[in-house]
Every structure is written in structure tokens, then in C-alpha cells.
N, C-alpha and C positions, 0 to 999 in steps of 0.2 A: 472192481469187486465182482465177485462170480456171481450167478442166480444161480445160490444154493437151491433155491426151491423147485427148481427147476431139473436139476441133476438129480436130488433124492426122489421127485417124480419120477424121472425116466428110471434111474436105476431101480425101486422098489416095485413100480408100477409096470411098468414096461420092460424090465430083468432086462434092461441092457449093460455091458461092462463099462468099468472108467475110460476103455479105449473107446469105445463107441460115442459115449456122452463126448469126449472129448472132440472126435471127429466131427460128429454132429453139430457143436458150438462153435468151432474153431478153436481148441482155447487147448491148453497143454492138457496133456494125460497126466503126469503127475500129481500137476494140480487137483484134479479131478480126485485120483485116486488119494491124497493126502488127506481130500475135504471127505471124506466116505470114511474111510478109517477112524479122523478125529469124530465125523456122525456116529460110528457107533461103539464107540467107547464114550459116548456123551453122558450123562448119569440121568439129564432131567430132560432131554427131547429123545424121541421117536417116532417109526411111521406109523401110522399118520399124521403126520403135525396137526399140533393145536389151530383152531379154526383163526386165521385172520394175522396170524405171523408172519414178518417180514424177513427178510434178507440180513435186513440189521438187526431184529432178534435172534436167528437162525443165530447166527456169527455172535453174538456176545451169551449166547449157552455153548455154544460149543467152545470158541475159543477164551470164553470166560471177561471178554474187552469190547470194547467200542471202534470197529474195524475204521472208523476215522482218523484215528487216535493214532494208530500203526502208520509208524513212520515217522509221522511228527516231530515238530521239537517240542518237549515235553514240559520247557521251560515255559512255553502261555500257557494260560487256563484256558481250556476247553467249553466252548457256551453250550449248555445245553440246547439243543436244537427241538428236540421233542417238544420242550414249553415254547421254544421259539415258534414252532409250527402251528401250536396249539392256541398261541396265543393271537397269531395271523388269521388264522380262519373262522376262531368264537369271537373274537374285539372288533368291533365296529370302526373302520379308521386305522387302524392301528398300523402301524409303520414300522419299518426295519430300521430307522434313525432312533424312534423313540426306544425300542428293546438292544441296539448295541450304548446306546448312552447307559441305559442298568446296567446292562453287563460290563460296561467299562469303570462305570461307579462305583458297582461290588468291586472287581477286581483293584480298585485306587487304594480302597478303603480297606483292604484284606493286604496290600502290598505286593501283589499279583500280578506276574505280564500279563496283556492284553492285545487281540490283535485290532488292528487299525478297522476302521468303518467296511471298509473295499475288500479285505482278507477275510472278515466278519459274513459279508453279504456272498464273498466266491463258495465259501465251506458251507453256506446255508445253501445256497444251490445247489452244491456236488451233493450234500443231504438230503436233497428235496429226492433227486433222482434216483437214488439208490433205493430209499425206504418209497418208492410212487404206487407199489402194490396194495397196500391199504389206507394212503391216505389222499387226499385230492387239497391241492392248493389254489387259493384265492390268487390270480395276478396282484401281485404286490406294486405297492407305487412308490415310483422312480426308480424300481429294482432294477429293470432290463432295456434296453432297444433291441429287438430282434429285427436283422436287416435278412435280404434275399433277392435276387434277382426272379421277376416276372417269366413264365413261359413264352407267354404273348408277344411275340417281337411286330415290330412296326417298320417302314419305309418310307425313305425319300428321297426326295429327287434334287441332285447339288444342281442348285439353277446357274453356277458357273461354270460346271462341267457336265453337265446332264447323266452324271452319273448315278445309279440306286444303290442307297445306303441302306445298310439297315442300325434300324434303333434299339435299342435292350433297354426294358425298363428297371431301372433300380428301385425297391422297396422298401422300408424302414418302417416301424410300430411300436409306440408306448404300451405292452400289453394291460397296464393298468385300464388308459384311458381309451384306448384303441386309436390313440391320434395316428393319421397315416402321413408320409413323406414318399413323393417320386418322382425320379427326376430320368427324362429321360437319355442312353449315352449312344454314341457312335463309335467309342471305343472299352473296353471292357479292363485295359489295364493296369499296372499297378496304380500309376500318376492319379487315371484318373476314380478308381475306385477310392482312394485316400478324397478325392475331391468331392464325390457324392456322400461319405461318410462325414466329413464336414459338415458340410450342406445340412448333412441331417440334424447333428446336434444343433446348430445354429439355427434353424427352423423350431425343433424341439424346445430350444431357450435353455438348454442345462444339457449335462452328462451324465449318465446312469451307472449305477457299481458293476453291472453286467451290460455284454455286445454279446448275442446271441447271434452266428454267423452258421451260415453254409459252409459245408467243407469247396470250395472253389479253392482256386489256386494261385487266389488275388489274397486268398484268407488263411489259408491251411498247405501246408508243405504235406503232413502227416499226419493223422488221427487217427492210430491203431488202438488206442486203448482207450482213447476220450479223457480220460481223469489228467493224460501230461500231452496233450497234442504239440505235436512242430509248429510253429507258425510261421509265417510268410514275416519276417524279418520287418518290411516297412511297416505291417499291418501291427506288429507286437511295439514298435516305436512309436504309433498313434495313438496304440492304447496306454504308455506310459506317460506320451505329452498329456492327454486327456484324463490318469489318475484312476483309468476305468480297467477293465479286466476281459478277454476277451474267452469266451468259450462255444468252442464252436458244436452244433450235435453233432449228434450219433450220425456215423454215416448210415444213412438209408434210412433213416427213424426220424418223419417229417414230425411226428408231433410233437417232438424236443424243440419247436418252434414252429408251434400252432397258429400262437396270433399273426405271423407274418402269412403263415400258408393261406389264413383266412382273410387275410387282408389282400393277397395276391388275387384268391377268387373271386372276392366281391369286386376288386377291379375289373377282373375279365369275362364276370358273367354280367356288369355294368355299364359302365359307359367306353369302356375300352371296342365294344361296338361299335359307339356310336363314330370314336375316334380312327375307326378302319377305313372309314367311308371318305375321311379327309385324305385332301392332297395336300403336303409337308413339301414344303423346299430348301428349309433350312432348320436345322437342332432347335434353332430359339423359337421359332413358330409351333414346334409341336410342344416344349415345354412351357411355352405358353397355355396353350391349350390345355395341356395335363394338368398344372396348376391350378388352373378357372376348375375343373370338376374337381382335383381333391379339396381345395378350398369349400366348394359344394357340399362334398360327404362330410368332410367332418364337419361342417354345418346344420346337415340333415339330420333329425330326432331319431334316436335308436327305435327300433318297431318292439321289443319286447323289454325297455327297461327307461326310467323317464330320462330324458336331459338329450344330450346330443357328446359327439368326440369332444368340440370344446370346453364343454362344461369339464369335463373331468379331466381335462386336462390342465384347466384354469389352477385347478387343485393339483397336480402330478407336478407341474415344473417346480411346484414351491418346494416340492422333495428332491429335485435332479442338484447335484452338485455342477456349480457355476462355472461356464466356459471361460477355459483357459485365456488369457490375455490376448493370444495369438493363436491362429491357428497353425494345426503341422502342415509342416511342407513339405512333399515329397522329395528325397533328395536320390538324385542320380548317381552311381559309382563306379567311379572308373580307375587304372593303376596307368599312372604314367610316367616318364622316363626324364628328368630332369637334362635339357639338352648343353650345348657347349656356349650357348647364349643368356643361360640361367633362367630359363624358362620352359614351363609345361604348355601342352597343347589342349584344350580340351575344346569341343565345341565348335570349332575352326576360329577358335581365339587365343590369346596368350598370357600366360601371367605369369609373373616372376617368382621367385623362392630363394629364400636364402642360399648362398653363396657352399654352401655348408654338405648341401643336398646333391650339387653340381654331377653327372651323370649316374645320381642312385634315383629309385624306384623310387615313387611315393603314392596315394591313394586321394583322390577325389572326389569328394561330398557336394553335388551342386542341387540346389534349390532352384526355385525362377529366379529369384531375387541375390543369391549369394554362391561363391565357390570358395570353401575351404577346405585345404590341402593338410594332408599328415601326413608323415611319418610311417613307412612299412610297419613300425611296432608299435603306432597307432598316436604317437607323440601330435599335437595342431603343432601346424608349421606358421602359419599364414590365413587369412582371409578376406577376398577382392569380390568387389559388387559383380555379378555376373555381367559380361560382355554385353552387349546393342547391336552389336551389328559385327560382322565377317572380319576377321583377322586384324579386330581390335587388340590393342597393345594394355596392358597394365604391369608397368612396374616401379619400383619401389630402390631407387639409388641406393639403400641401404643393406641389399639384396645381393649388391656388387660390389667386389674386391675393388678396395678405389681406383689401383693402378690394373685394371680388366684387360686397358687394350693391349698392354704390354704381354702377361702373363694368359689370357685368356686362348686355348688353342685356336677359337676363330677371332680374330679383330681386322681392324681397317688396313693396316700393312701386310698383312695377309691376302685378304680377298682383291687390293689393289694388287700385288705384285704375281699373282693368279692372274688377273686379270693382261696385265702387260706384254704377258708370254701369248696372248691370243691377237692383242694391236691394242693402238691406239684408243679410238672409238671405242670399246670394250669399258677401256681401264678409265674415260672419261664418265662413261654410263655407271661404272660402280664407285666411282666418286661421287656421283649426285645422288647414287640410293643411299650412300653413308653417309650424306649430308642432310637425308630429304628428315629425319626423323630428331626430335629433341634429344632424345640418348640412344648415340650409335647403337648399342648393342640392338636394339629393335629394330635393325635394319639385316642381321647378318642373315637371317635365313633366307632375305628376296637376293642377295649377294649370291649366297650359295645356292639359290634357285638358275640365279640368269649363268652364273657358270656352266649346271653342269649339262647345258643345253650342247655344249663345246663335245659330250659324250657320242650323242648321236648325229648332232651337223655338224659343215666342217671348221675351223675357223673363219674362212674367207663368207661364211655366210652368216657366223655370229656375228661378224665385221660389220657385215651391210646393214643387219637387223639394227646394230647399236647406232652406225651413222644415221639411217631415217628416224630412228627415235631420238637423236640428239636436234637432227633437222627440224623435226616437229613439235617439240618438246614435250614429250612422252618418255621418259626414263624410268618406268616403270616393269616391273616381272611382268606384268599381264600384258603388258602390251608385244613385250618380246614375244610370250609363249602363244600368242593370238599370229604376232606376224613369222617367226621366223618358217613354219613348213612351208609358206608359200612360197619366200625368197628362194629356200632351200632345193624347192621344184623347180623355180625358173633357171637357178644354174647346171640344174641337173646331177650328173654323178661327182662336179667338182662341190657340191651344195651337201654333201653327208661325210661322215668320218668313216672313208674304208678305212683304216688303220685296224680296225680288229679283224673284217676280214682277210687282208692279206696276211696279217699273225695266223690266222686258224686255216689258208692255201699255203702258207709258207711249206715247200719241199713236197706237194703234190704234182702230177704228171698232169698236164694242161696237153688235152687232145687238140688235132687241129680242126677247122671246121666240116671238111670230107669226113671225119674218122669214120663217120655213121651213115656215110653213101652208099645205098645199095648194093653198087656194082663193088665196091670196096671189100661190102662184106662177105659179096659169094667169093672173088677173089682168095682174100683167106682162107673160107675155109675150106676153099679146092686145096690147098696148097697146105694148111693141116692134115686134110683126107691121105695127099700123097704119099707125105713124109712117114707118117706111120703106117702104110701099106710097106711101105721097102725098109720099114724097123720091122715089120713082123716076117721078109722073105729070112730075111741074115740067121 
């Protein structure tokens, strides 16, 4: 929405044109000069406006509507907000649950859509801000959490690696009750911002209709216009697990989330002092520490109104809507290439996918706890406990064409009869890695690993490597790729595969070792000097 009042200022007052206002604001010159034209063919405003009119008077005399309204789907009933507001800052108590239950009442009883409690409370906010010039609101309860990262950063020292970390304080605020949450992080993103925004609500004991966030880039992609901001994709996923609504301010306009600013200050003109002075070794020492004094403040009796943060918060949670069953979990995403084994790599682990997918692309969702695979056009394919440990196996027989080994381009007749062209030793080494696993196919990639060592050394060294692994009983890929450079050096130039070099000297002139003998080379080129002396007598 424009500040009309602000452009019929400058332009009446200050005789600047729609291009100037426009440049001035950032905002289209059109626009500008559209809103000037319908000003004054307006019938019932002129300059000077009436004392005490708003943006959204401005705009319903001139455009004759409720600039809310524009756009809309016209099929809900519209709550009037003016009583809403009005009703918020003269009623004692009064809550945004008890005035969307009327308004959903009227609208039952009239035959009316209606929007849901969370749609109810996002339009009463975008209301609040638009129409702020003449009227001032009560912080509402259970309305918001307004979160924000601390200026004040902290350090510590990894007492395993003596190395200085530094800390960033995360912030969080019921502005009703001024309850405060802070937790402090070592890393700043997505995972673990999704993890401090938990934390919060789960401290807080509920979820608010509103998350009042900083434009950061843990939160906000884009906020050109404020009323439809971009959001940071996992941050818009927490806000639907959690039922709530995210709106982040104004860039550059800290007072669109006041109570957080003010709650960041009294951290740091408070005890955030006294916590300078501490030596921190590890993350959970210092939020230890942080804890023990927020627990304090919001303990501590407000100085100019009675009770303390708890108290009014005892009363705020009974308004937050109830935490979700589970909390969200961040999930990781990645696009990977279903291989000839029937399986994806993700994490330096493996899982299987149907049969179906075998070397097409597909997309990965992984949590701590789960990996689930879909489909390029976004189809679930599959989903497997997340992997434990390093180049863990999960697969699913049902995943595999039954007859695999026959039909599969890599199988056990394969990789043995590869293996035979290099010796003996070899082809016994990858019979015991086709043997070592409950279903071959979780074997072919160490198969196809210990082959293509055959690339770069020569056979006679793959040879030796398989024999001492067979000796020792060690038939394993790591153990190969651990010993074979060594063997590969003690035989020296018979221990690597020239074969590509002599393909890429094939039909070059091989000098001998004089060619570049000093005496060699004056030789020549006396005897070039000569030759073209008695070409130029002729």
C-alpha cells in the first residue's frame, strides 16, 4: 500500500512532481501519478487533509473501497478490523480468539465464508500496519513470537582443539508477556536456525498466529514489497508444520519488531556483561549459563507495571495454540542418479529404489532421523531410516528385478570374468567381496572399485595387492586402496599401467640422449650458418 499521505504532502507542500515523489520513495512513477490524478478528481478530500486521517481513509474516499479488500477473494466476509482494533485496545483482556469466534459465529449464522483463526489474525496484522499513523495497539496475547538474532556475539575456546569460536545469540519474545528465549549457536544456518525456532516454541509451551522475523537469509529470500515476501523455503515449511504464519518486517524498520529489539537491549545493556567476562569451552557451558539469567529476568518484577514475565505469561500460553505432536525437521536436498546396482548414494551411504527408477534422476528429502526419495516430478518413491554409520547398506529385495544378476549390466559374472583377464588372485578377491554381503548387489560398487585400480597400476601389481590380501585375510576395497601405491613403488615402472602413455608417444620422434649436448648443438648450428651462406652466393 502506498503512503498516500506522504506523497500529497510532498507534492502539495513541497511542489515536487510524480517523478520526484516516485524517486524519492523508491516506488513506480505511475503509481504515484495514477494516486494524484484519482486525489484530485476526488469529490469529498482535499489539501489539506482532514486532521487525523489515515492511509486507509485516504484510499476508501478516493477509491471509494477498503484497499484490503482489493484483490481478495470476495467469496469470505471481510471482518471489520476498525472494531477489531477497537475492541483490542478499550476491552480489558480481550483476545483475538474471543473476536474471530464472533466473527465466525455471525458468518455461520448468516451462511457466510469465513477465514480460519491464523488467516483472521495475518489480515489483522497487515491492518494494524498499514492504518499505524493514528492508531497505537495493545501487544495482543498469543498474537506473535517476534524472534531476532543479538548484535553482542560471544567466544570460545574448543577445549579439543583450542580453537576460538564465536557464539551468536538467538532471541525470541512473547510481546504480550515480554517472556524472553535465548539460546546461544555456533552456527547460524538453515538446520540450525529451524532448531533454535523449536526450542523457542517448546520453551514458550504453545504457537502463536504470528513469527515476526528479521529479513536474514535463514528467514527471507526477498522482501520487496512486505505484504508477499519470498521465504527461505525450509523456514515457510516450519511455519506450516507449526499452523502459524510467518511475516517478516520492513527492511530497515526495526520497530515492526520492537519487543524483540527491546528485549535484545536489555540483554546487552544486562547481564550479557557480566557473561563477557566468562571463559566458555564448550556451546553447553555458555548456554547454561544464558539460561540460569533468562530464567532470572523473566523472574525479576517489571520496574514500572506490577507482576513479573511469568505472570503474564502463565496467562499468554493459555492463548498460543498447542504444539504440534512432533517437531519439524530439517530436511536436506539433494538430486541423485539411481545407479546400475539399484541404488542412490547419499551421505556416503546407500539405499535402494525401485527397480523402475534404475539410472533416472530422483530427489532427496533427508531428516536426522529418515531419507525419503521421489520422483523428478515429485511422485514418494521409498523411505529408509537414515544410515549410522559410513557406507551402510539398505535395501529392499523388492526393489530388484528377481532375475538381477542375469539381466543387471553390473552382476557377479561380470565383475568375476573382469576380474580373470587381470589373474588369478584378482578374480578370487572379487569372489569373496561377492560373497562377503547378504544380497550380492551391495557388493558391486567395492567390485567395481578394486577393478578400476587396474587403470592406473599395472596388473602384475593388482596381482600382488589381491595375493597379500588373500594371505591375510583382508579382501576388502580399503585395504587394496590403502596398499596397492606402495607395492606399485617397490616394482617401480613394471608396478603402473603405461599403456596410455605409449597410446599418446605412439609415432613421435624419441631423441637420443646426446641430442642436447652442448658440443652437438654448436655443431649444428655452424653447419646451418654454412649452408645458407652458399644458398644466398647462387
Amino acid at each position: 500500500m502506498l503512503d498516500y499521505k506522504d506523497i500529497i504532502t510532498k507534492h502539495y507542500a513541497l511542489e515536487m512532481s510524480g517523478g520526484q515523489i516516485a524517486e524519492s520513495l523508491g516506488i513506480s512513477k505511475s503509481g504515484v501519478n495514477d494516486f494524484l490524478r484519482a486525489f484530485r478528481e476526488c469529490k469529498t478530500l482535499n489539501y489539506p487533509l482532514p486532521q487525523g486521517i489515515t492511509n486507509y481513509g485516504i484510499a476508501a474516499e478516493v477509491y471509494g473501497k477498503n484497499p484490503a479488500i482489493a484483490g481478495r477473494d470476495l467469496s469470505y466476509e471481510f471482518p471489520d478490523y476498525e472494531s477489531v482494533a477497537k475492541a483490542m485496545s478499550s476491552r480489558k483482556n480481550m483476545t483475538l480468539v474471543v473476536l474471530w469466534n464472533r466473527y465466525s459465529r455471525r458468518c455461520r449464522d448468516g451462511g457466510l465464508k469465513f477465514y480460519s483463526y491464523r488467516q483472521f489474525c495475518e489480515n489483522y496484522a497487515k491492518w494494524c500496519e498499514e492504518n499505524k499513523e493514528s492508531l497505537h495497539f495493545n501487544a495482543v496475547i498469543g498474537q506473535k513470537m517476534e524472534v531476532d538474532f543479538a548484535g553482542k556475539t560471544f567466544q570460545m575456546v574448543d577445549h579439543l582443539t583450542g580453537e576460538v569460536v564465536e557464539i551468536v545469540v538467538f532471541v525470541a519474545v512473547l510481546p504480550y508477556s515480554q517472556m524472553i528465549y535465548a539460546e546461544g549457536m555456533v552456527s547460524t544456518k538453515e538446520p540450525q536456525w529451524i532448531t533454535v525456532n523449536n526450542n523457542a516454541l517448546r520453551y514458550f509451551g504453545g504457537v502463536p498466529a504470528l513469527v515476526v522475523c528479521d529479513n536474514c537469509k535463514q528467514a527471507v529470500i526477498a522482501n520487496k514489497d512486505w505484504i508477499a515476501p519470498e521465504l527461505n523455503k525450509d523456514y515457510a515449511e516450519w511455519a506450516e508444520h507449526n499452523h502459524t504464519v510467518i511475516l517478516p518486517a520492513k527492511v530497515k524498520k526495526p520497530k515492526y519488531k520492537s519487543s524483540v529489539e527491546n528485549a535484545v537491549g536489555i540483554l546487552e545493556k544486562g547481564f550479557f556483561h557480566d557473561m563477557e567476562e566468562m571463559d566458555y569451552f564448550s556451546l553447553e557451558q555458555f548456554n547454561r549459563d544464558l539460561w540460569r539469567h533468562i530464567e532470572e529476568l523473566n523472574s525479576a518484577p517489571f520496574s514500572k507495571k506490577p507482576h513479573n514475565r511469568r505472570y503474564y505469561w502463565d496467562e499468554e500460553r493459555k492463548e498460543l495454540m498447542p504444539l504440534p505432536s512432533a517437531l519439524y525437521e530439517y530436511m536436506e536436498r539433494r538430486v541423485a542418479k539411481v545407479s546400475s546396482d539399484y541404488h542412490v548414494r547419499f551421505d556416503n551411504a546407500y539405499y535402494s529404489v525401485d527397480r523402475a527408477y534404475l539410472h533416472k534422476e530422483v530427489l532427496i528429502r533427508a531428516s536426522t532421523t529418515t531419507v525419503k526419495i521421489f520422483s523428478k516430478e515429485g511422485d514418494f518413491i521409498c523411505e529408509w531410516p537414515r544410515a549410522t554409520s559410513r557406507s551402510q547398506w539398505s535395501t529392499d529385495p523388492r526393489h530388484l528385478p528377481e532375475n538381477y544378476r542375469e539381466i543387471s549390466e553390473w552382476n557377479g559374472t561380470y565383475f568375476t570374468r573382469r576380474a580373470m583377464t587381470i589373474g588369478p588372485n584378482t578374480a578370487e578377491v572379487i569372489k569373496r567381496v561377492l560373497a562377503s554381503r547378504k544380497l550380492e548387489v551391495q557388493t558391486y560398487r567395492m567390485c567395481q572399485g578394486v577393478l578400476s585400480f587396474s587403470k592406473k597400476y599395472s596388473k602384475q601389481a593388482l596381482e600382488e595387492t589381491c595375493h597379500q590380501a588373500l594371505e591375510l585375510g583382508k579382501t576388502t576395497y580399503t585395504f587394496i586402496k590403502n596398499t596397492i601405491p606402495a607395492i606399485a613403488d617397490d616394482l617401480g615402472a613394471a608396478g603402473y599401467n603405461t599403456a596410455a602413455n605409449d597410446e599418446r608417444n605412439k609415432g613421435a620422434f624419441v631423441m637420443g640422449a646426446d641430442a642436447m649436448d652442448i658440443n652437438t648443438l654448436l655443431s649444428r648450428s655452424q653447419s646451418l650458418a654454412q649452408s645458407k651462406g652458399k644458398g644466398g652466393g647462387k
